[in-house]
PDB file of N, CA, C and O in Angstrom:
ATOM      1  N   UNK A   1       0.824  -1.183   0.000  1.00  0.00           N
ATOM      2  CA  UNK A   1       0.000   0.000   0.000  1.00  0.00           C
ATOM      3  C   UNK A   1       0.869   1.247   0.000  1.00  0.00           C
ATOM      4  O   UNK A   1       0.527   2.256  -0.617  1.00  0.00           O
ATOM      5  N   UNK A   2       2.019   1.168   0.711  1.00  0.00           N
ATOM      6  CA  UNK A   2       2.615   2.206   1.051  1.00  0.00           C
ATOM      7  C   UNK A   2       2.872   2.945  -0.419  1.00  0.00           C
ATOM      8  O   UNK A   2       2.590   4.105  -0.718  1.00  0.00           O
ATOM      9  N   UNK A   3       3.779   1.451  -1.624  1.00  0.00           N
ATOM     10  CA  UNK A   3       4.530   1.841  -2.707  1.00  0.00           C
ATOM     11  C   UNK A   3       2.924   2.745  -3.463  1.00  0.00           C
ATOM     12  O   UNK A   3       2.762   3.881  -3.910  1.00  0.00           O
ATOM     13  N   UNK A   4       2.076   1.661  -3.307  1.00  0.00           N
ATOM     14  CA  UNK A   4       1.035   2.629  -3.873  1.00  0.00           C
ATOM     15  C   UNK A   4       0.465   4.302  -3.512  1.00  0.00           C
ATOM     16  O   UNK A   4      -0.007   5.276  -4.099  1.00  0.00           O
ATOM     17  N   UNK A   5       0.712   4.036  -2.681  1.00  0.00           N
ATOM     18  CA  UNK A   5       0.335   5.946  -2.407  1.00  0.00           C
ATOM     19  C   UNK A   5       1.733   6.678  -2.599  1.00  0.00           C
ATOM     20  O   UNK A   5       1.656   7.837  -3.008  1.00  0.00           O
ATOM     21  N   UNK A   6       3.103   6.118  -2.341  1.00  0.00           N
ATOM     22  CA  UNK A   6       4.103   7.094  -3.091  1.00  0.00           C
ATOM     23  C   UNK A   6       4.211   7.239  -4.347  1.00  0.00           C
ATOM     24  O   UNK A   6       4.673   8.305  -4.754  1.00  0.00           O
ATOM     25  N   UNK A   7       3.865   6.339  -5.175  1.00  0.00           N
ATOM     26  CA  UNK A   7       3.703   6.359  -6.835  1.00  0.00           C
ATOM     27  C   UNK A   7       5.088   5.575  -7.392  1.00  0.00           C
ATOM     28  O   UNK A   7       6.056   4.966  -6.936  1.00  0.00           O
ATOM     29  N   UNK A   8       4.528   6.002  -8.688  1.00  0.00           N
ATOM     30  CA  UNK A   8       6.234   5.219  -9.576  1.00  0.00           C
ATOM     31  C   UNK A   8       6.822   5.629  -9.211  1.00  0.00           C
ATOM     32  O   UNK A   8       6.483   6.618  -8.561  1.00  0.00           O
ATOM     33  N   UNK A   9       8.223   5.270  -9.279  1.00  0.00           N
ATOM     34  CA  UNK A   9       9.498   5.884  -9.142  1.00  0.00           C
ATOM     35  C   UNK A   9      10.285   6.101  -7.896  1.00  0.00           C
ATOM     36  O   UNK A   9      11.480   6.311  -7.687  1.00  0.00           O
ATOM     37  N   UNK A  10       9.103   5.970  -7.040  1.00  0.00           N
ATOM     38  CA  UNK A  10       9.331   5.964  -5.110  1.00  0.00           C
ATOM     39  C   UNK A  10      10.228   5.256  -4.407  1.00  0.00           C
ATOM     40  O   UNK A  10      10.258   4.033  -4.543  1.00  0.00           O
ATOM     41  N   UNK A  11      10.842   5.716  -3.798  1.00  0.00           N
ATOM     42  CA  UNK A  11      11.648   4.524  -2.685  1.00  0.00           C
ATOM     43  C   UNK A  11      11.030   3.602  -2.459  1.00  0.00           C
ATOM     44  O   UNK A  11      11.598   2.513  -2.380  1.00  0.00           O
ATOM     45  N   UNK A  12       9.657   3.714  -2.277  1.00  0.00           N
ATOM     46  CA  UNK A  12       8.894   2.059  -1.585  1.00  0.00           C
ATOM     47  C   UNK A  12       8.233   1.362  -2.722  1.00  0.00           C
ATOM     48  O   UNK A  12       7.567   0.370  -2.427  1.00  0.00           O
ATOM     49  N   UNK A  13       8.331   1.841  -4.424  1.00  0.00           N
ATOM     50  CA  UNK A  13       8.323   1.726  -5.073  1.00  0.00           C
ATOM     51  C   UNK A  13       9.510   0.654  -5.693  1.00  0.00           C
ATOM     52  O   UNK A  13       9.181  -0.486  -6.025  1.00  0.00           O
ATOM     53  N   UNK A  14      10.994   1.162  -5.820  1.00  0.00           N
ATOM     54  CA  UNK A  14      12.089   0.645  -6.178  1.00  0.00           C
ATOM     55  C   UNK A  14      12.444  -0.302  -4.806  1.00  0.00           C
ATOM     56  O   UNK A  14      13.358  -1.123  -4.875  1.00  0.00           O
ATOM     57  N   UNK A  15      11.699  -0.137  -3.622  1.00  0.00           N
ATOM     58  CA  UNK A  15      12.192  -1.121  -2.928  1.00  0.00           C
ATOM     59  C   UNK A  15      11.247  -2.620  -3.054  1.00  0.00           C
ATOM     60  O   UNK A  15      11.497  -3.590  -2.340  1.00  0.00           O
ATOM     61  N   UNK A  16      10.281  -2.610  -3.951  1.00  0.00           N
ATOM     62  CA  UNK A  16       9.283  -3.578  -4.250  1.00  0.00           C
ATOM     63  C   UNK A  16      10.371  -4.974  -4.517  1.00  0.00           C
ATOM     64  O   UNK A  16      11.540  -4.944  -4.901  1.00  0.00           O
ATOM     65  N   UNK A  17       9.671  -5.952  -4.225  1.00  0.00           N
ATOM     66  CA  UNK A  17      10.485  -7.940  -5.088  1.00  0.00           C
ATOM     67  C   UNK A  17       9.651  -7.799  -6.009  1.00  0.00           C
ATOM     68  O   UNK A  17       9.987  -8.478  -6.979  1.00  0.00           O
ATOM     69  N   UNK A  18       8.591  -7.163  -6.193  1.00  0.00           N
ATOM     70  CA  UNK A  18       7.611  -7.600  -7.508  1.00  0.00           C
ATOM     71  C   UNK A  18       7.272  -6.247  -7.774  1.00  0.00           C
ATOM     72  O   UNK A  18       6.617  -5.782  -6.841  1.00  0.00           O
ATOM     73  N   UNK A  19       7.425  -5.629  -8.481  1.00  0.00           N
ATOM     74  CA  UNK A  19       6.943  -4.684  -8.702  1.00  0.00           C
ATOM     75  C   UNK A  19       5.327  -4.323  -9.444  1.00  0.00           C
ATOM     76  O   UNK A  19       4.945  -5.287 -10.106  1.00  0.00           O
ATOM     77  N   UNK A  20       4.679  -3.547  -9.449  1.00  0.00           N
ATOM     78  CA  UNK A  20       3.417  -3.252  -9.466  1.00  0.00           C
ATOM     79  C   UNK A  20       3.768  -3.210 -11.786  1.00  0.00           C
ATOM     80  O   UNK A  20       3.020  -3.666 -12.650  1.00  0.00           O
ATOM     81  N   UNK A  21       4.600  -2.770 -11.899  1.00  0.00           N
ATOM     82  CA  UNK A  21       4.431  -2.396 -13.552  1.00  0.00           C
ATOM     83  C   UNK A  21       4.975  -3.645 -14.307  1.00  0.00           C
ATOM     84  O   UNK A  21       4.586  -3.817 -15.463  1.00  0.00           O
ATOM     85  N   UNK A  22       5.831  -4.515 -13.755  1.00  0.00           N
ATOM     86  CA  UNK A  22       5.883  -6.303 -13.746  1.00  0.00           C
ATOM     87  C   UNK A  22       5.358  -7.029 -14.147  1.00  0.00           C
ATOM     88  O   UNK A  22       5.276  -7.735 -15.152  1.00  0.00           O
ATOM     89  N   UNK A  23       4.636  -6.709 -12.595  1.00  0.00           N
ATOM     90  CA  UNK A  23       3.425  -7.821 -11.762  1.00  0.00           C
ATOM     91  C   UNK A  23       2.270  -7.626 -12.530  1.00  0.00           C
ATOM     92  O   UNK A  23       1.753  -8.605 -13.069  1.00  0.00           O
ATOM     93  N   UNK A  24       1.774  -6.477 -12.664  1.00  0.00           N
ATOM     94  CA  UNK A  24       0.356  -5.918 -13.504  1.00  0.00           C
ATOM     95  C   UNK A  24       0.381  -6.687 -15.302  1.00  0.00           C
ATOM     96  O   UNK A  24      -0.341  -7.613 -15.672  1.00  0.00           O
ATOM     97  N   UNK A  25       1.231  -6.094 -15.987  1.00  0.00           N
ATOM     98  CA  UNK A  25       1.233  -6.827 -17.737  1.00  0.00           C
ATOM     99  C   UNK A  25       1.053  -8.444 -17.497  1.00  0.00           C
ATOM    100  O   UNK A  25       0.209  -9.088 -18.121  1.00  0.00           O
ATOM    101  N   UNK A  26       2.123  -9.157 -16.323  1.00  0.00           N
ATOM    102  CA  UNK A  26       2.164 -10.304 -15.988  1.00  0.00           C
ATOM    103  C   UNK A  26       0.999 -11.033 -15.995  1.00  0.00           C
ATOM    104  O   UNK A  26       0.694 -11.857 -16.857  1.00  0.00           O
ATOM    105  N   UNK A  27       0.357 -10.731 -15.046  1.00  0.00           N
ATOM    106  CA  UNK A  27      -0.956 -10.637 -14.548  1.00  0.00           C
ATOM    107  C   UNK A  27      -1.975 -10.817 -15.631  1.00  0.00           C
ATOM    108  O   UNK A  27      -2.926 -11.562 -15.394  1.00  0.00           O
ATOM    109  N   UNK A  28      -1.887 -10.235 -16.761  1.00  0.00           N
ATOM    110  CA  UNK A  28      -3.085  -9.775 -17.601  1.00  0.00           C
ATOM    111  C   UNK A  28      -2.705 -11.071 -18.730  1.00  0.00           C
ATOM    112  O   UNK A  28      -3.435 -11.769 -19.433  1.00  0.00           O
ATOM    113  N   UNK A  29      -1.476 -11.037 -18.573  1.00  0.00           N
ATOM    114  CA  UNK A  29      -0.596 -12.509 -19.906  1.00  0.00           C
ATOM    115  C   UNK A  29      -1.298 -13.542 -19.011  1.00  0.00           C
ATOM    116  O   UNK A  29      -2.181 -13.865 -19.804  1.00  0.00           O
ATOM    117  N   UNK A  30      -1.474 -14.113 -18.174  1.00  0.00           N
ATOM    118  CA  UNK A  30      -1.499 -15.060 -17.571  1.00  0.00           C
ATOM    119  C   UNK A  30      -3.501 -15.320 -17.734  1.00  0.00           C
ATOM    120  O   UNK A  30      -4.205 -16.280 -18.045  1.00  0.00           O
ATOM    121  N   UNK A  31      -3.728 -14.110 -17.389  1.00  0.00           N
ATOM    122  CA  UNK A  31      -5.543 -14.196 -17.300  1.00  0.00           C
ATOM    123  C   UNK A  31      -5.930 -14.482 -18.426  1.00  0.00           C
ATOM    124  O   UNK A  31      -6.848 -15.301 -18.468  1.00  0.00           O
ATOM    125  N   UNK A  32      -5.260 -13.793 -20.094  1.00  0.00           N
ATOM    126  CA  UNK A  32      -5.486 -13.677 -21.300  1.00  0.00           C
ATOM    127  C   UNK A  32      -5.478 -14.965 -21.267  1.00  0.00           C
ATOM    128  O   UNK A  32      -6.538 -15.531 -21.535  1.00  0.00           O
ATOM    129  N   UNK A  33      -4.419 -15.687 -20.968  1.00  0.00           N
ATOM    130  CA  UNK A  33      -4.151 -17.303 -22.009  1.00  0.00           C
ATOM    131  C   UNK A  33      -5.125 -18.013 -20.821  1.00  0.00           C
ATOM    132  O   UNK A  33      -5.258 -19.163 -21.240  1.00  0.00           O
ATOM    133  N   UNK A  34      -5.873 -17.907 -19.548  1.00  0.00           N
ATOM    134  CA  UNK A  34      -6.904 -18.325 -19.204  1.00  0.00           C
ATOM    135  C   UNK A  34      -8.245 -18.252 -20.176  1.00  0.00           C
ATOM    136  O   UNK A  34      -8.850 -19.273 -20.503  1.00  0.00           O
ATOM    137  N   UNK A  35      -8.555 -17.200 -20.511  1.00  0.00           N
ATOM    138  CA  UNK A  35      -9.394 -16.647 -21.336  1.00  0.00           C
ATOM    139  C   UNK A  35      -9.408 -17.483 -22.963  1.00  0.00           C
ATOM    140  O   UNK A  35     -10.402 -17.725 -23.648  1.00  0.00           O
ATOM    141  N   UNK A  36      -8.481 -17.686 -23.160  1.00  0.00           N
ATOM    142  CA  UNK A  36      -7.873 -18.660 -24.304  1.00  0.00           C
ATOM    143  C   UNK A  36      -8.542 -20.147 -24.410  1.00  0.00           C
ATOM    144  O   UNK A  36      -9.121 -20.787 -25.287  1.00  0.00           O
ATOM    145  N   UNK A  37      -8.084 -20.396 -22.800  1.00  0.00           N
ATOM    146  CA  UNK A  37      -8.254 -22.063 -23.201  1.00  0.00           C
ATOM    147  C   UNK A  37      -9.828 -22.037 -22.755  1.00  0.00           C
ATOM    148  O   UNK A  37     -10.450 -23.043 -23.098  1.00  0.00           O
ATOM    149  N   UNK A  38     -10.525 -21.099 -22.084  1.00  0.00           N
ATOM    150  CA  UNK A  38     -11.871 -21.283 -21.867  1.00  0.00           C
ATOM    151  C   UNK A  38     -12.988 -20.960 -22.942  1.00  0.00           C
ATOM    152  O   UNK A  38     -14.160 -21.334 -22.914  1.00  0.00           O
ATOM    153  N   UNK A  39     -12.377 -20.205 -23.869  1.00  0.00           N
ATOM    154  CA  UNK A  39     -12.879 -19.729 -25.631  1.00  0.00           C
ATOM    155  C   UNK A  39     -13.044 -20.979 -26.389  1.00  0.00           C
ATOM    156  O   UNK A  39     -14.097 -21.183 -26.993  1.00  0.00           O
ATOM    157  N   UNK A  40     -11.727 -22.140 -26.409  1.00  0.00           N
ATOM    158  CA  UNK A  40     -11.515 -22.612 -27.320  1.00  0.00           C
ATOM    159  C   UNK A  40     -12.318 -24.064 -27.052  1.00  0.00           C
ATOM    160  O   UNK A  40     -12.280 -24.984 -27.870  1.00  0.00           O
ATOM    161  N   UNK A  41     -12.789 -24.106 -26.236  1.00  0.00           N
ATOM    162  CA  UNK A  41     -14.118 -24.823 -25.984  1.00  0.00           C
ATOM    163  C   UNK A  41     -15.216 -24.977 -26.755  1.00  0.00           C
ATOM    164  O   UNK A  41     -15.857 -25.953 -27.145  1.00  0.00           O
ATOM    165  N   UNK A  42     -15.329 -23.373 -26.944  1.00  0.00           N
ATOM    166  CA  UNK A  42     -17.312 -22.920 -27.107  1.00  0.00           C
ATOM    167  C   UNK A  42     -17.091 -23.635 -28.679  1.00  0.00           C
ATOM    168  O   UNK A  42     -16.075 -23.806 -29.354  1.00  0.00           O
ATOM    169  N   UNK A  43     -18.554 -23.964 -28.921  1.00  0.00           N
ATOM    170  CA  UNK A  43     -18.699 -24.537 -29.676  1.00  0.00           C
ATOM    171  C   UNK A  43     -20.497 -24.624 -30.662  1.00  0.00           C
ATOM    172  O   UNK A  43     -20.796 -23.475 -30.986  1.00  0.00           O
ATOM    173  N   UNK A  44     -20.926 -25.030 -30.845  1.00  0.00           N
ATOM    174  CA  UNK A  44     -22.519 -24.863 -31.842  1.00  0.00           C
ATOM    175  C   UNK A  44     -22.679 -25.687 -32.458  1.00  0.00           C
ATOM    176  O   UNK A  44     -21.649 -26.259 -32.817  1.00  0.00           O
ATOM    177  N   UNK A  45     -23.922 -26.220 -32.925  1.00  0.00           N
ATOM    178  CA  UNK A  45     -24.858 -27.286 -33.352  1.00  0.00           C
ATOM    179  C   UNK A  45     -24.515 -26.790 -35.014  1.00  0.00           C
ATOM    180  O   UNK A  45     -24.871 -25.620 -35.154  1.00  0.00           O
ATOM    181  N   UNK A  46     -24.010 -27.286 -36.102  1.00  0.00           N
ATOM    182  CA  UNK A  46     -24.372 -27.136 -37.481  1.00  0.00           C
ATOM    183  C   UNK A  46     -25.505 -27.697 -38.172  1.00  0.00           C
ATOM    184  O   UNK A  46     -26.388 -28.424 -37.717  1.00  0.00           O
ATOM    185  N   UNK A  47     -25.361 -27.285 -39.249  1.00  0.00           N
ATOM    186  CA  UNK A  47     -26.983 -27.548 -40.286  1.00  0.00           C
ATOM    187  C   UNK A  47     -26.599 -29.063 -40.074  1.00  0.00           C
ATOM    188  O   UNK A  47     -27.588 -29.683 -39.683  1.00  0.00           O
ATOM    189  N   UNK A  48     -25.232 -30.038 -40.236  1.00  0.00           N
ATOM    190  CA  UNK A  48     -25.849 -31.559 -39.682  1.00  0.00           C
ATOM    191  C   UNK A  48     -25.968 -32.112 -38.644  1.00  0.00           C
ATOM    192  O   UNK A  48     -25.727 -33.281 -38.341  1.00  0.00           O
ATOM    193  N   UNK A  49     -26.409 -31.148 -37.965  1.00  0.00           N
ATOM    194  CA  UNK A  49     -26.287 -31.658 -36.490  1.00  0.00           C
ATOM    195  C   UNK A  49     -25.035 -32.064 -36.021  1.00  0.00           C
ATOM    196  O   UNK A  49     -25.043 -33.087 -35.336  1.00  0.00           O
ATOM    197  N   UNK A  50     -24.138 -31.607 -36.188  1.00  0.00           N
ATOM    198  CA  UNK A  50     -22.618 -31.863 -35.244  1.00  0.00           C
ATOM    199  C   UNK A  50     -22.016 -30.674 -34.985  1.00  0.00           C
ATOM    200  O   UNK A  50     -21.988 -29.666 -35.692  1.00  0.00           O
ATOM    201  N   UNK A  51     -21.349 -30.944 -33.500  1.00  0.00           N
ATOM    202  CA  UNK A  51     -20.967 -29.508 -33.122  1.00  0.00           C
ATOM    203  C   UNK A  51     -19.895 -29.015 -34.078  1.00  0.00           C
ATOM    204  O   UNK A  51     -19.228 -29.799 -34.753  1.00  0.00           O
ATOM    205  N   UNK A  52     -19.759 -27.822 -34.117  1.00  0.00           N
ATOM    206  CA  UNK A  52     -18.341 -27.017 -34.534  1.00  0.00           C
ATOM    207  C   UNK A  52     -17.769 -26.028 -33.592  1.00  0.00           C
ATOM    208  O   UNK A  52     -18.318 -24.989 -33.226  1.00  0.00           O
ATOM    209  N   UNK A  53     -16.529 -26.497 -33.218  1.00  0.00           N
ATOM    210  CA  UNK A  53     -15.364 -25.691 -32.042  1.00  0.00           C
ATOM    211  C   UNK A  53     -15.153 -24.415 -32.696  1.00  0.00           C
ATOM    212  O   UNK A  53     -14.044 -24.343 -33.227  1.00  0.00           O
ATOM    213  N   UNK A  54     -16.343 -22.740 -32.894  1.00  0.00           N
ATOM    214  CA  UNK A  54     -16.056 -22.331 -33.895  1.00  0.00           C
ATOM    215  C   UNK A  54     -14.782 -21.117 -33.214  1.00  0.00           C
ATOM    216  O   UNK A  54     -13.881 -20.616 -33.887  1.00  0.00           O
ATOM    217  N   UNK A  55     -14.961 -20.943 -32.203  1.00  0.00           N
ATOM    218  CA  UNK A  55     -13.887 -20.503 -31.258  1.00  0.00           C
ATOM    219  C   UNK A  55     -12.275 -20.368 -31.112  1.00  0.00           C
ATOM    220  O   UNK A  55     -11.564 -19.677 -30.382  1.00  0.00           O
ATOM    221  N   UNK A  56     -11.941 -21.573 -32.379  1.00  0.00           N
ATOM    222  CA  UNK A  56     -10.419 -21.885 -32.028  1.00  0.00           C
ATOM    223  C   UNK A  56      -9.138 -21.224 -32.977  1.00  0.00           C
ATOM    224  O   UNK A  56      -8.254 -21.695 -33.692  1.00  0.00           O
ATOM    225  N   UNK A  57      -9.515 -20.042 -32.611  1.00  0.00           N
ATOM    226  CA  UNK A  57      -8.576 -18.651 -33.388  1.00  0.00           C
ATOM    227  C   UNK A  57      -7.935 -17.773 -32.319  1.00  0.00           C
ATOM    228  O   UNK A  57      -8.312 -17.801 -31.148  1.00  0.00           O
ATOM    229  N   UNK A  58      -6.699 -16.794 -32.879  1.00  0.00           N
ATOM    230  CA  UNK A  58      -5.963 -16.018 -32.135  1.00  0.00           C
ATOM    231  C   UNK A  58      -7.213 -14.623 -31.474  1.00  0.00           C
ATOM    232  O   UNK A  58      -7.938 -13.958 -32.214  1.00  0.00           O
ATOM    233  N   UNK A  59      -7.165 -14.533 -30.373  1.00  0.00           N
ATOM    234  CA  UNK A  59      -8.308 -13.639 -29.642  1.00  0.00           C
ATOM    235  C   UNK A  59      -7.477 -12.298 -29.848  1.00  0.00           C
ATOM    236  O   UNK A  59      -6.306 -12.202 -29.481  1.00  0.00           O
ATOM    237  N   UNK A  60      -8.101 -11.386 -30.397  1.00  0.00           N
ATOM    238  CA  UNK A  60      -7.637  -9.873 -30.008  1.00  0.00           C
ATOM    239  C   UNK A  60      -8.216  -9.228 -28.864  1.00  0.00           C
ATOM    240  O   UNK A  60      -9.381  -9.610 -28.753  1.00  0.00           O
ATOM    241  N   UNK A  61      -7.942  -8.530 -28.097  1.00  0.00           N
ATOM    242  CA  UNK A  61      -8.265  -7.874 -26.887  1.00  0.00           C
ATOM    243  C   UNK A  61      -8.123  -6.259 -26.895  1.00  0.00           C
ATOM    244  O   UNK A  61      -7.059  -5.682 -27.123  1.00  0.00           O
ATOM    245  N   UNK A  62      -9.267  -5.661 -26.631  1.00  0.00           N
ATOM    246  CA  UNK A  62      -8.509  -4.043 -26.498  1.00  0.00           C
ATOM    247  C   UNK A  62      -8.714  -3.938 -25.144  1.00  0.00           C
ATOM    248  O   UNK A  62      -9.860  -3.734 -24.745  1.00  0.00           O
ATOM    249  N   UNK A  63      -7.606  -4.064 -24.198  1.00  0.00           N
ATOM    250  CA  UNK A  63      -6.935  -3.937 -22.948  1.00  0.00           C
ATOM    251  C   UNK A  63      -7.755  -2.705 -21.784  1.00  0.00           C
ATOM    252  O   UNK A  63      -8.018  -2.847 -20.590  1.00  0.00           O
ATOM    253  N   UNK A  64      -8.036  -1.317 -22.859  1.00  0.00           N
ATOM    254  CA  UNK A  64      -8.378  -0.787 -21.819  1.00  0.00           C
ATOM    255  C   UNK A  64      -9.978  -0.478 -22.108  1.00  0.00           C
ATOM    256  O   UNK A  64     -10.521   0.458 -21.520  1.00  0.00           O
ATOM    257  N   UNK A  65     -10.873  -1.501 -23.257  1.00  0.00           N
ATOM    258  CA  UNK A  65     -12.517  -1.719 -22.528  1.00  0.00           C
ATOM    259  C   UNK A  65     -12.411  -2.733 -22.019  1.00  0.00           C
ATOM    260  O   UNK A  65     -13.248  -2.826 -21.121  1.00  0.00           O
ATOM    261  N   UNK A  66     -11.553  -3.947 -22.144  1.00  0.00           N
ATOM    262  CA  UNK A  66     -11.676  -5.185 -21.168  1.00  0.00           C
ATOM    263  C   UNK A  66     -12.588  -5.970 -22.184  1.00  0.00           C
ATOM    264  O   UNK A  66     -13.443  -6.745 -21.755  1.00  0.00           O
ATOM    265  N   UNK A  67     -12.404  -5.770 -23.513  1.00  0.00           N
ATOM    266  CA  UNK A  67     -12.891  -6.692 -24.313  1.00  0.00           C
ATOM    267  C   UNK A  67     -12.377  -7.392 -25.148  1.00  0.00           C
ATOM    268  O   UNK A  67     -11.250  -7.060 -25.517  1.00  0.00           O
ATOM    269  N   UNK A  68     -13.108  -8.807 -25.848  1.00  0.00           N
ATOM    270  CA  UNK A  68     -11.992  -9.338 -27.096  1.00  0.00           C
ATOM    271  C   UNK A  68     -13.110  -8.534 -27.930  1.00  0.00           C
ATOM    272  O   UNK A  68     -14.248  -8.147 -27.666  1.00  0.00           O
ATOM    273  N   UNK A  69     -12.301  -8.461 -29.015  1.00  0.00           N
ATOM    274  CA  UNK A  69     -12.440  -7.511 -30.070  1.00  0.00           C
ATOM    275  C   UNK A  69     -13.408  -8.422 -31.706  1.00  0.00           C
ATOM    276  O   UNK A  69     -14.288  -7.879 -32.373  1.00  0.00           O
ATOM    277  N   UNK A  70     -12.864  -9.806 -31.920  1.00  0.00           N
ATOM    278  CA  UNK A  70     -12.448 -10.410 -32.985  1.00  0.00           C
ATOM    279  C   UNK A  70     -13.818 -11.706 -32.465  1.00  0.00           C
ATOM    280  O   UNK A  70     -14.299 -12.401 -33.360  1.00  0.00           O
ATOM    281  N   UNK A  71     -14.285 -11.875 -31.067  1.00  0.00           N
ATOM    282  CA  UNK A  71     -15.054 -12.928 -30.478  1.00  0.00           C
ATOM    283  C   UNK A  71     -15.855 -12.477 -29.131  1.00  0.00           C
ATOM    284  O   UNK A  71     -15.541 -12.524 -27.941  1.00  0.00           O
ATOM    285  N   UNK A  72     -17.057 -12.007 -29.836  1.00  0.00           N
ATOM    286  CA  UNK A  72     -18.225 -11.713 -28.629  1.00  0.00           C
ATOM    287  C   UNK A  72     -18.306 -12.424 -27.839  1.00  0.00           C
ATOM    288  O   UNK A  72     -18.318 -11.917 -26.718  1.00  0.00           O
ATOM    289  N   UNK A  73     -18.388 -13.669 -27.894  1.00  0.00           N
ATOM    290  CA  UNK A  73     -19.119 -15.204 -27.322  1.00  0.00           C
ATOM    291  C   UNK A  73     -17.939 -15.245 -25.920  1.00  0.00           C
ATOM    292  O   UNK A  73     -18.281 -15.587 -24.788  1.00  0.00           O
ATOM    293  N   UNK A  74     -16.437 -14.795 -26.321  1.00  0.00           N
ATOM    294  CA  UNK A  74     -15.669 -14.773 -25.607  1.00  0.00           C
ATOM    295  C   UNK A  74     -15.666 -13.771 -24.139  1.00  0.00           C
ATOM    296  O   UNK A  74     -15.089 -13.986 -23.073  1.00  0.00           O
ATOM    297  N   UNK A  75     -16.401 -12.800 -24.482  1.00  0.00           N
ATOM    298  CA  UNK A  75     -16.333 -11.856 -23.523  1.00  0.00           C
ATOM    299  C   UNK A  75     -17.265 -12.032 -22.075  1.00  0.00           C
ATOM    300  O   UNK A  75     -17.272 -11.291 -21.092  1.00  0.00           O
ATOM    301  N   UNK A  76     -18.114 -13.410 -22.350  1.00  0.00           N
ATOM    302  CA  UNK A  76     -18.706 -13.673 -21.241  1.00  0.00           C
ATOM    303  C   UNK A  76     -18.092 -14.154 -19.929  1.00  0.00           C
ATOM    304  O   UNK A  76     -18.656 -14.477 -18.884  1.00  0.00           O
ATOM    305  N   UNK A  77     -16.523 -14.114 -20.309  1.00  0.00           N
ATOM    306  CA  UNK A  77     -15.783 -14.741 -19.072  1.00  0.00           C
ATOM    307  C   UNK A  77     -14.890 -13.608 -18.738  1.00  0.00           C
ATOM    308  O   UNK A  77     -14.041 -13.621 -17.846  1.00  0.00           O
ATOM    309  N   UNK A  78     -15.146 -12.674 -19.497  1.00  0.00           N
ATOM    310  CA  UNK A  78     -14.610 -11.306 -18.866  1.00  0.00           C
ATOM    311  C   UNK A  78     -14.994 -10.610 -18.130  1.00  0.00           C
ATOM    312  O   UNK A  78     -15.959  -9.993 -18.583  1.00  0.00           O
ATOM    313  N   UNK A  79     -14.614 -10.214 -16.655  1.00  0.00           N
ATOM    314  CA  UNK A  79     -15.287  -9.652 -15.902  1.00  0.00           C
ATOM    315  C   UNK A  79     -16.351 -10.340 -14.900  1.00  0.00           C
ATOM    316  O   UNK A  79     -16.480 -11.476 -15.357  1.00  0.00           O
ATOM    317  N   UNK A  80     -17.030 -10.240 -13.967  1.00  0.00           N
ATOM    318  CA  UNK A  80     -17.676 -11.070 -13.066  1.00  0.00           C
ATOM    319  C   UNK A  80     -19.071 -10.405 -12.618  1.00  0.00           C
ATOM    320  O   UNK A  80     -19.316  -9.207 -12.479  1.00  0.00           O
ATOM    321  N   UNK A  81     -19.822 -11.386 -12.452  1.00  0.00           N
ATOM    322  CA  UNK A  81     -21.423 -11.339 -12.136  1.00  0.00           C
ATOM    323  C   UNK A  81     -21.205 -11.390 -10.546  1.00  0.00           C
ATOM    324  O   UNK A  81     -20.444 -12.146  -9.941  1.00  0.00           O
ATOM    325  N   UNK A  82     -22.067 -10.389 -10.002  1.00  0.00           N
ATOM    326  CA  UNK A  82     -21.671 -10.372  -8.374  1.00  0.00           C
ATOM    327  C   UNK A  82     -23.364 -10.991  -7.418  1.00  0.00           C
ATOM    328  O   UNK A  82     -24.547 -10.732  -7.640  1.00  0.00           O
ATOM    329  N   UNK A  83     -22.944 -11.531  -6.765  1.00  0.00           N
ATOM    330  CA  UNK A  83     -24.576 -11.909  -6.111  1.00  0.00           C
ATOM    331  C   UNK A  83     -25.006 -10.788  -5.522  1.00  0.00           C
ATOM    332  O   UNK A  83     -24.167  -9.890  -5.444  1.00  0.00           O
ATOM    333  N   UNK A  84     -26.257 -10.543  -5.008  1.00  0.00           N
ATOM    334  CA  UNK A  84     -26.715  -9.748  -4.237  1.00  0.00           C
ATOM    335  C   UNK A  84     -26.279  -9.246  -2.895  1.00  0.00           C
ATOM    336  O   UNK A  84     -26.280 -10.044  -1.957  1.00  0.00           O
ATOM    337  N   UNK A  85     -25.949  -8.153  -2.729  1.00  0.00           N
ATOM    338  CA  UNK A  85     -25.540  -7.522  -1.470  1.00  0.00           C
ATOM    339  C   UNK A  85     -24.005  -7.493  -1.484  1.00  0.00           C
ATOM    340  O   UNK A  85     -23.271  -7.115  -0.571  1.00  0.00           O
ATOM    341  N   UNK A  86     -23.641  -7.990  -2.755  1.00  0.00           N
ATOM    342  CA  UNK A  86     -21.852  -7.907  -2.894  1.00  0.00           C
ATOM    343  C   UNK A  86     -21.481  -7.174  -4.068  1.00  0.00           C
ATOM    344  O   UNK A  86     -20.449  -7.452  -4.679  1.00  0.00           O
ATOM    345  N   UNK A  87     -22.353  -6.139  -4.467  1.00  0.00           N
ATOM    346  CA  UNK A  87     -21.818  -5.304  -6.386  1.00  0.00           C
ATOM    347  C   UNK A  87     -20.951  -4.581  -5.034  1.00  0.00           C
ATOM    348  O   UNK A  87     -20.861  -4.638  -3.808  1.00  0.00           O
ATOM    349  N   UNK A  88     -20.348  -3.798  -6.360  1.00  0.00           N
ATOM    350  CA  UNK A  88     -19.142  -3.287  -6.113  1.00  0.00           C
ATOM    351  C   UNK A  88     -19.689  -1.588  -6.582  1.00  0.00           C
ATOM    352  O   UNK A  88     -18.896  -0.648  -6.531  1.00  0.00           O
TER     353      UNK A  88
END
């Protein structure tokens, strides 16, 4: 908390093991290729009745709406549904 309220560049900043600008891209590589293998699942009924995995392509993401770009179907695992008496 501390590094966070001095900002970048801070003593309690540079004294971080993980740093916050690291840790954060890290973070988002790791959730993305979650997001990946839970896409490449989805799948649909065709005109002969057999499914098709139509899902199993490179996902684009624009980072700061928090969406894939390239696969709607994908974006249902983005972000979280909160129960009652816990929204944010």
């Amino acid at each position: 908390m501390d590094a966070c309220k001095a900002g970048f560049g801070s003593e309690e900043h540079l004294g971080l093991t993980s740093s916050f600008d690291y840790a954060g891209p890290m973070t988002e590589t790791v959730l993305m290729g979650n997001l990946a293998i839970r896409s490449y699942m989805l799948r649909k009924e065709n005109e002969q009745g057999q499914m098709d995995f139509f899902a199993r392509k490179k996902l684009l993401r624009d980072g700061e709406n928090m969406r894939i770009t390239n696969l709607e179907e994908a974006n249902q695992f983005v972000g979280r549904t909160y129960r009652d008496g816990w929204e944010v």
